[in-house]
N, C-alpha and C positions, 0 to 999 in steps of 0.2 A: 504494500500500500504506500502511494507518495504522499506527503504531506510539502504542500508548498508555502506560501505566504501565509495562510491562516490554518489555525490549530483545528484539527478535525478530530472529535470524537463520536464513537458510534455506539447504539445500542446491540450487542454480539450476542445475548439472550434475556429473554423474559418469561419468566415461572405465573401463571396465577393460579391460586386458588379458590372456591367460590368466590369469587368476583363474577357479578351479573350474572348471566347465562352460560359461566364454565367453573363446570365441578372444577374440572383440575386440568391441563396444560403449558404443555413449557414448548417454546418454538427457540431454532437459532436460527440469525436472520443474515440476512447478507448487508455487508457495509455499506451498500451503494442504495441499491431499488429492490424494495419487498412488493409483489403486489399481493392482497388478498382479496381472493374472490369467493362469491357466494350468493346467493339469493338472498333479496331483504331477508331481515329479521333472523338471522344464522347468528351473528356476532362480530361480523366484520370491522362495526366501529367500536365497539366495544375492546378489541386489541387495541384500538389506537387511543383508547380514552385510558385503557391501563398503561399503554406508555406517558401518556401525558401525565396522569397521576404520579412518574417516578421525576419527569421535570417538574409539576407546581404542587408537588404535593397534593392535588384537588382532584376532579372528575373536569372537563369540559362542560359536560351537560345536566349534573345534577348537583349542587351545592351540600344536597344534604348525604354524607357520605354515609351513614348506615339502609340507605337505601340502594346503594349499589353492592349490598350484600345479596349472594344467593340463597332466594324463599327464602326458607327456617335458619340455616345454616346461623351457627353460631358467629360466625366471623369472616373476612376474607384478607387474604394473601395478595401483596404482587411483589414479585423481585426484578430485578435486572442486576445485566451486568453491562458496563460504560467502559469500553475501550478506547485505549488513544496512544501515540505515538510509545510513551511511557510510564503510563498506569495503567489501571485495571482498578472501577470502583463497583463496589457491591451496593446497590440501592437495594432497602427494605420498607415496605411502607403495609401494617399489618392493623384491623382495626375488629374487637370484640362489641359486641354488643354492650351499648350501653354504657362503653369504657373510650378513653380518649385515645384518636388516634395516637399511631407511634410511628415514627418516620426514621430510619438508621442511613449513614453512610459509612461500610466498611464496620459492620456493627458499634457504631457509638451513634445514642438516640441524641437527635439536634431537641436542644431547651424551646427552640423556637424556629417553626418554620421557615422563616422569611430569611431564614441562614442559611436555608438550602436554594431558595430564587434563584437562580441567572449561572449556576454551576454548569448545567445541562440546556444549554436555548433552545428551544421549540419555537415551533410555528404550526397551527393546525389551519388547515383550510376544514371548512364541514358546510352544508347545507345550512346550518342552524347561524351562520355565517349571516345571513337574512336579517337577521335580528335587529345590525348594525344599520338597516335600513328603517324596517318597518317598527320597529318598539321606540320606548323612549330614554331618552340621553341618557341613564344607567351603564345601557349598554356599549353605546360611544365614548364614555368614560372608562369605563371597562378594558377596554382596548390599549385606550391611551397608556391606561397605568400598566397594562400587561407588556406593551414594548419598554417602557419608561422600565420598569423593574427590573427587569434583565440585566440589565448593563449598569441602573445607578442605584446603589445598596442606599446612598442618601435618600433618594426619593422616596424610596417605600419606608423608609422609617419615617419622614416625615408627612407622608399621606398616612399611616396608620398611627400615627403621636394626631394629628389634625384629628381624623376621626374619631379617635378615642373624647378630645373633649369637645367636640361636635357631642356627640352622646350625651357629655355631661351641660354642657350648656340648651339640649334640650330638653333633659330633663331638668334642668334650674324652672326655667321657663314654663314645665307641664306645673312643676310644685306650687312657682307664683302663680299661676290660675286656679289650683284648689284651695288654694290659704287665702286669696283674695288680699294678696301682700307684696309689693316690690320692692329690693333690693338693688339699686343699682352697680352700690358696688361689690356686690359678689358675681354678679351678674360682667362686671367689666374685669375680675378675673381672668374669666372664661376666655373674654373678647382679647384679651390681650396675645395669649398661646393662640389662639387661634387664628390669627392675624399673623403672626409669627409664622406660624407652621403654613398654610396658606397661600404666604405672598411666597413661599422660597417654591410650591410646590407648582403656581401659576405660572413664574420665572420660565421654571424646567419645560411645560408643556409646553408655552411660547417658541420657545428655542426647538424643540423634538418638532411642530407642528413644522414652524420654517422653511428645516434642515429637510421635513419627509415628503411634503408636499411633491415636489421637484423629482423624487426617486418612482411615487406613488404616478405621477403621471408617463412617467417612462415606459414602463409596466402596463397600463393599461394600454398605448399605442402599441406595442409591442403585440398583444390581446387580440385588440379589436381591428389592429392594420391601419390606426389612426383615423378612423372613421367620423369620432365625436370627439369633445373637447372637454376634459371632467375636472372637478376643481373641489377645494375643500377648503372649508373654514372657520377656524375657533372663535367660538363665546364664549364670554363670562363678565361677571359684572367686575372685574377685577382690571377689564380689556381699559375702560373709561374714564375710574374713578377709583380713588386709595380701599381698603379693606375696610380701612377704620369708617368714612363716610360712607359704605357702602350701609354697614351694620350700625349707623346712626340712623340715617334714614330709615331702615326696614325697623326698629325697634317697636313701634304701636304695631306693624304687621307681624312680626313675630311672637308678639304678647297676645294677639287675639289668634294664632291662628297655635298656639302653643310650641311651634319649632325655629329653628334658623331657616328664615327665607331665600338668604343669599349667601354666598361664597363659594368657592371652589367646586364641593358638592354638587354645584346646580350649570358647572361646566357643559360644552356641548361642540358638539362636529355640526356643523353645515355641509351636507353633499351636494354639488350639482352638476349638470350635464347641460353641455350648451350654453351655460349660464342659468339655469331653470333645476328648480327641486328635482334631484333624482327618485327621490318616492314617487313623485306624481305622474313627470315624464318619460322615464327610459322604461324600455320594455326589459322582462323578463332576463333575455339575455345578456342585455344593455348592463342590468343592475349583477350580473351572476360574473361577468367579466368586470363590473367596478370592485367588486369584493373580493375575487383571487388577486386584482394588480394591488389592493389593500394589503393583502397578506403575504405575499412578491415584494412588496415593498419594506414592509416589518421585519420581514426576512434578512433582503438588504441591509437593511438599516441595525439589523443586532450584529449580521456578520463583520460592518466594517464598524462598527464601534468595539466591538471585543474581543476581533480580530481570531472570533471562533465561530465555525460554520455550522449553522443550527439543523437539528433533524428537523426535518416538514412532511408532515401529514396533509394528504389529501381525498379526504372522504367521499366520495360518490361524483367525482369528476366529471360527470357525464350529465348529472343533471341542470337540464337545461341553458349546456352548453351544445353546438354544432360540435360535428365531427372534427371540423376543419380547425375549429378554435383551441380542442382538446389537443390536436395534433401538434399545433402551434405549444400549448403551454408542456405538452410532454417533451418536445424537444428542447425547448428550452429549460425544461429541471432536470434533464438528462445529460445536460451539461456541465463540465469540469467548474461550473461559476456552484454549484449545489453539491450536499455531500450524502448524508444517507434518507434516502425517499421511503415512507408507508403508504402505499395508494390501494385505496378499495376498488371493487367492480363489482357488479351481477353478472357479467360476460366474464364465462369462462376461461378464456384465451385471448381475448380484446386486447390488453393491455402487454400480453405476453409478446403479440404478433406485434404490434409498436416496438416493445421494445428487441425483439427478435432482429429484426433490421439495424439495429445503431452499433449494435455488438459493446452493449452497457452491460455490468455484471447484475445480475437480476435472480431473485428467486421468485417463486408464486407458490401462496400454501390457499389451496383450497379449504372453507371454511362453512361445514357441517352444523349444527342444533349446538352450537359451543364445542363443537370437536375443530381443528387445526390440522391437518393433512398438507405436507411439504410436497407439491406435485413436482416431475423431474423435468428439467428441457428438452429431454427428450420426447417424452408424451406430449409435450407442447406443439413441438415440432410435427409428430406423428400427426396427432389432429388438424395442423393447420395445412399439411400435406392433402389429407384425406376430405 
């Protein structure tokens, strides 16, 4: 394996046990391009959501992590193992019912998650990718701080120090509405850390939004063959006016409405195409091509900042993309600029006859009711002959 200008480490295997829909499973995967195939509902993203669980410590798709135990089952397992030029780390991320997760690297359990963030970068493309379009700014935020945390241990301690007395300054505010008592200045405590924590954490976005913009329209021409013209842009009231006047003015609306109205929290993306809301204008594929050059772009943007080359997951590629557009993004993640690929499919060989032709190193594990079957290049071969 060559390692050039940036640090490449790979996922070499992964153990689950009840996790979601597999009793038990261990795969080894190839450094480069995995694809896994199967008909919905087998577990195909469910492999890629227990990888991702070994970079954010979390689930992609379900926040609340005793529900991605199997049925009854007391508990579940996921391991990997992280290879790279010159180590070898053992990830353990193992949770009982009813008991607090436990996250190990190289068996010593981290005090605090957010110690393990940005070791492993990822990038997932998924369907649920959508989100980023049609829900509300949660999710747009979400995003932001998921690239943002990778790379700056600052930032996520001071978005989780922020949130932490966001928390406490609204519940100051639920208490003053049942005691029918104000406090200003315990109440200007609060304002002050949070003000603090806030202005350093709108700073950072300011600067990420800038720098990503530029990479994020590359990526989509690159997509679409420059078809349309897309564009993004950060809110916040933070954009116009100091923290401190923000949270003077909002004070009668936060005392009646019992929370913090303004700051950081209430941040947001603008998407557009053409110069017009991408919700309302782009069609379907329009919006399914703005969201992989998003995640093409997060991509970029963690590689040359950390000068290490992220696994990327790409779940269900095909949906409601043209043939022509997937053909376009497989060659280009199949390229020396990308290092190791998970890509799903229902087409059994679809992905395999792509990559048959580049002469990329590639496995394909057919993926059964949570069983994992390593199918051979040969049999690939055979059937695309036949």
């Amino acid at each position: 394996m060559k390692y050039k200008a940036f640090f490449l480490m790979h996922l070499k295997k992964l153990s689950v046990l009840n996790f979601k829909n597999y009793p038990e499973t261990e795969l080894q995967f190839s450094n480069r391009i995995n694809c896994l195939t199967g008909n919905n509902g087998e577990g195909k993203t469910n492999i890629l959501d227990a990888i991702h669980y070994l970079s954010f410590c979390k689930s992609f798709f379900n926040p609340i992590d005793s529900q991605n135990i199997l049925h009854e089952s007391p508990f579940f397992l996921i391991q990997g193992v992280f290879e790279g030029p010159d180590q070898e780390d053992d990830i353990y991320c193992g949770l009982k019912r009813n008991q607090k997760k436990q996250f190990k690297r190289n068996k010593k359990e981290y005090s605090r998650l957010a110690d393990h963030i940005g070791l492993y970068p990822l990038v997932m493309i998924s369907p649920a990718d959508s989100e980023l379009i049609t829900e509300g700014s949660e999710s747009r935020r979400k995003f932001i701080d998921s690239v943002i945390a990778q790379f700056d241990r600052d930032y996520l301690e001071n978005l989780i120090s922020y949130n932490k007395v966001l928390s406490q300054r609204n519940a100051l505010l639920k208490q003053f509405s049942d005691s029918r008592q104000f406090d200003r200045t315990s109440l200007e405590i609060w304002d002050m850390q949070l003000i603090e924590y806030g202005k350093r954490v709108h700073l950072k976005r300011q600067d990420f939004i800038n720098s990503f913009i530029t990479i994020f329209q590359k990526y989509y021409e690159l997509i679409s063959g420059g078809r349309e013209e897309v564009g993004m842009g950060y809110t916040s009231h933070l954009n116009d006016t100091s923290f401190a006047d923000a949270l003077e003015k909002a004070l009668n609306r936060d005392r009646a409405m019992e929370y913090t109205t303004v700051g950081i929290h209430k941040d947001d993306l603008e998407f557009t195409i053409n110069g017009y809301p991408l919700k309302k204008y782009a069609s379907q594929g329009q919006q399914k091509s703005f969201l992989i050059a998003l995640k093409l772009a997060q991509f970029d943007f963690i590689k040359n900042i950390k000068k290490v080359t992220p696994i990327l997951l790409l779940d269900d590629i095909y949906d409601k993309l043209d043939d022509r557009r997937v053909k376009q993004l497989m060659e280009l993640v199949s390229s020396d600029n990308f290092g190791q690929l998970f890509i799903t499919d229902t087409h059994p060989t679809r992905l395999a006859n792509l990559f048959l032709t580049t002469n990329a190193d590639f496995k394909v594990f057919q993926i059964t009711n949570g069983n994992a079957l390593e199918v051979k290049t040969t049999e690939i071969e055979i059937k695309k002959i036949a």
